[in-house]
N, C-alpha and C positions, 0 to 999 in steps of 0.2 A: 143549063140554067134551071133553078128551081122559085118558085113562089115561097113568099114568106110564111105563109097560111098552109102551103102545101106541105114544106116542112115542121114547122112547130104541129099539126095534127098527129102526124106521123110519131115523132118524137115523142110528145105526148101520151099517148098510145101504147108506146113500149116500155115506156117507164112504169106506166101502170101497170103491163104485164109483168115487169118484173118484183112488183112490189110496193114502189114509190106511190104515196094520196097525190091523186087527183090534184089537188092543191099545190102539194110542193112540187109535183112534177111540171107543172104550167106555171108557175115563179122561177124553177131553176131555166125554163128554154127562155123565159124574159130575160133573164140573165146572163146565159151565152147569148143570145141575141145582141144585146146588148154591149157586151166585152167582144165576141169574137167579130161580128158583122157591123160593129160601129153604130150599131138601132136605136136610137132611146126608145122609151115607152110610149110615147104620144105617135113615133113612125110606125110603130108595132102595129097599133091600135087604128091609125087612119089610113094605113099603106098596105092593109095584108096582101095585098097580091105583087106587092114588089119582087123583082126578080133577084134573085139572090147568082153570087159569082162561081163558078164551080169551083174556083180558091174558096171561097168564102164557106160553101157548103162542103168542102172537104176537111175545114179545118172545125165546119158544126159538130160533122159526122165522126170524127176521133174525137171530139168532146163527150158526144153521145154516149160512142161505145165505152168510153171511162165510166161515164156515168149509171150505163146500163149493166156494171159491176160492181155496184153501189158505191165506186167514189167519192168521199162528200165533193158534193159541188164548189165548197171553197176551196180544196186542193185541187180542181179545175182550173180555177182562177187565179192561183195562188195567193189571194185574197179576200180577207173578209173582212165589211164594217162594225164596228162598235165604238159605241159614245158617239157617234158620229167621226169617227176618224179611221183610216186604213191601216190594216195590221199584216203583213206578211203571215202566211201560215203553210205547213207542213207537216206532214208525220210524227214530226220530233215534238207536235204541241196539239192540244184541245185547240177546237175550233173555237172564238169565244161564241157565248150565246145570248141573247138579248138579256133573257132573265139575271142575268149575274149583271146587268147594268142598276138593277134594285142593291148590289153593294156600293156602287158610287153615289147611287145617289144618297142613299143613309149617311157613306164617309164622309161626302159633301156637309150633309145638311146639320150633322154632329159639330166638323170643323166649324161650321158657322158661330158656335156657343165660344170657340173657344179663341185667347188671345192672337194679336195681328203678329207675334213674334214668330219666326220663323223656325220651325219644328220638323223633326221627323216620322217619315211616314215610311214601314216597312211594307210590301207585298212579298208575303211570301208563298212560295209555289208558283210562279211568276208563268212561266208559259212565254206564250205570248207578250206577256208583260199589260195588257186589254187594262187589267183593272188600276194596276200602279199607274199607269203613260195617260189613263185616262185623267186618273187625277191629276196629275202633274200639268195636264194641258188646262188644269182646272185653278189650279192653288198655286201659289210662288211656295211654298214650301220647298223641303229636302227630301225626296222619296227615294228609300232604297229598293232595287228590286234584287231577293234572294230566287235562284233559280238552282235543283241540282242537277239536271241533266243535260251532259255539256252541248247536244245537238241543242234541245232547246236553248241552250246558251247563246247559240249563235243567229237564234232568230230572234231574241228578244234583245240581241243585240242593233241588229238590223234594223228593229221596229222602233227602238230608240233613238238610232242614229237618226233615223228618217224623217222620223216626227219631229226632232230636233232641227235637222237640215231644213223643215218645210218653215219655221220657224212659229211653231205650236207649242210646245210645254214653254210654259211658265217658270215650273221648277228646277233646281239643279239634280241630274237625275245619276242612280251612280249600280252600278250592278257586280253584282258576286254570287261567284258558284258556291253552294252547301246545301248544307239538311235544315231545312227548317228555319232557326234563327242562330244554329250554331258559325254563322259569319259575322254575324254581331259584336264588335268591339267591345268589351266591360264595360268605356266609358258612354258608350251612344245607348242611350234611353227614350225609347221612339214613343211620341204622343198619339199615335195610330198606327196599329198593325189590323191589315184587312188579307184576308186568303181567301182562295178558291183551293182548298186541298183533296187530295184524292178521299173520296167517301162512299164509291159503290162496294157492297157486299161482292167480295171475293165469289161466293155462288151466281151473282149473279151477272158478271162478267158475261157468261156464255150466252146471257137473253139478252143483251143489248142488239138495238139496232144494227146492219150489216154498216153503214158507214162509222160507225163507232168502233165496234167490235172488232171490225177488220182493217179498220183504218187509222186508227187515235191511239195515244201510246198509251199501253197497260202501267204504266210507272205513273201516267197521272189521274188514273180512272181508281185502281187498285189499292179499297183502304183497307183491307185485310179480313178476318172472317166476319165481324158487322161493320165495316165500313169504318171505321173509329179511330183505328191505330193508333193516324197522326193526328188528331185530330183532340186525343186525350193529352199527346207531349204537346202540341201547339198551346193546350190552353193554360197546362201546368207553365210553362217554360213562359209564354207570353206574358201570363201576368207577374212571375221574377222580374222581365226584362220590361214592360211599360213603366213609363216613370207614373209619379201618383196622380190619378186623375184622366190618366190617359184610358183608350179602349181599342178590344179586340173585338174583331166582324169577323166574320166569316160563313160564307156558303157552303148550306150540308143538304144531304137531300130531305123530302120533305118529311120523311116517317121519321128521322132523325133528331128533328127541333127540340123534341120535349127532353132527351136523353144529353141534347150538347147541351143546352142551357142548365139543365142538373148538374154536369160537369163544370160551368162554368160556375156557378154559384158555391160549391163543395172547393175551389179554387180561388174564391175570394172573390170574384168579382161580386159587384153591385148593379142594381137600375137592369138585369137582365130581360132581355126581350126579344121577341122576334116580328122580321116584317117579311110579309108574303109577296110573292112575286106576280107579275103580272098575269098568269092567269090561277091568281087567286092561290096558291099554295105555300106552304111554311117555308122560306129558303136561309134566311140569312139571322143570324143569331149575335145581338151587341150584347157588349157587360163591358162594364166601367171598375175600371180599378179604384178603389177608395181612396181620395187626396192623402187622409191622414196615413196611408199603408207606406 
């Protein structure tokens, strides 16, 4: 038998020698606590000296040691929340991150301006699927989600399924493997395409965090020698394929903003602009395609 208090200190501790803030290390053992030993956070806090089951503390302690190899803590769990909803995650996807919840709410708050007819919404780069499924549990719209990596295929499939099963999306929701928007039928002209596309500097791969770097797949991190790649076909190609009036979002990092929205303007869009993420930095970049185009 161990104390609640006795091991979360402990834990704590070594996470910190291995690297982990102080902060996230004492949120991720709230969190096994909580998943593995059945704790909410109010037991946490009013019961530290609860006795814990040697089941229970065997199955903390190979969490730990995951974790103490810098595992992200949501392939721990094998889930993680955004928009307020459960996402399956795995290797084969980015973990989503709060801050790319500043694109739903832009998609939101844009849809709002526009007609009650029912329209399509593309996510491409899908992962997860966080940003598309979020909407959908948002909008009755038609949201497709493009995904090209077929493992991620099979979790954004899953995440679909499930949120569908729990009886949460709104919209009809429809998924296909490809590049980009090369799955796009000629005749489907989407009133919003939003993406989270890969946009770190190839150089800089090798300074990411150890749960990033050694964890999260290089095909969704990787936008080639400044980040840009796909990021330069998404905007070109996007605004071919939005019908008039429609708009492109998309999350880039934040040195980035000033160079995509150039891009997007030399592409035709209009009204471009960017809004910062919650702790205050440039992330997400709209432009509107001109009705009369």
């Amino acid at each position: 038998m161990s104390a609640l208090s006795a091991w979360r200190a402990r834990a704590i501790a070594q996470l910190i020698g291995v690297g982990v803030s102080e902060a996230e290390a004492t949120e991720g053992c709230v969190w096994l606590l909580e998943d593995l030993a059945g704790l909410n956070r109010a037991t946490q806090v009013t019961r530290p000296d609860l006795a814990l089951s040697e089941q229970v503390v065997t199955l903390l302690n190979e969490a730990l040691e995951r974790r103490l190899r810098r595992e992200p803590l949501s392939h721990i769990l094998g889930s993680w929340s955004f928009w307020g909803l459960d996402f399956k995650v795995s290797r084969a996807v980015l973990t989503p991150r709060p801050d790319t919840e500043v694109l739903v709410e832009e998609a939101l708050t844009w849809l709002k301006g526009t007609s009650s007819e029912v329209e399509l919404i593309v996510d491409v780069c899908s992962g997860t699927g966080c940003v598309g499924l979020a909407l959908a549990s948002e909008r009755a719209e038609r949201v497709l989600l493009i995904e090209l990596c077929e493992e991620a295929c099979v979790v954004l499939k899953d995440n679909a399924r499930a949120l569908n099963d729990q009886g949460l999306l709104r919209a009809t929701v429809e998924l296909r493997q490809g590049s980009l928007l090369a799955p796009l039928l000629k005749s489907e002209r989407p009133l919003l395409i939003v993406s989270n596309p890969p946009y770190i500097e190839r150089a800089e791969l090798a300074e990411l965090m150890p749960e990033v770097r050694d964890f999260e797949p290089h095909l969704a991190l990787d936008g080639g020698e400044d980040g840009l790649d796909l990021v330069r076909e998404l905007v070109i190609d996007g605004y071919k394929a939005l019908k008039p009036g429609g708009a492109l979002m998309m999350e880039v990092g934040w040195r980035q903003t000033e160079c995509v929205s150039a891009l997007y303007q030399e592409a035709g869009f209009q009204g471009v602009r960017v809004r910062r993420d919650y702790g205050g930095n440039p992330r997400v970049v709209i432009g509107e395609k001109p009705s009369s185009a």
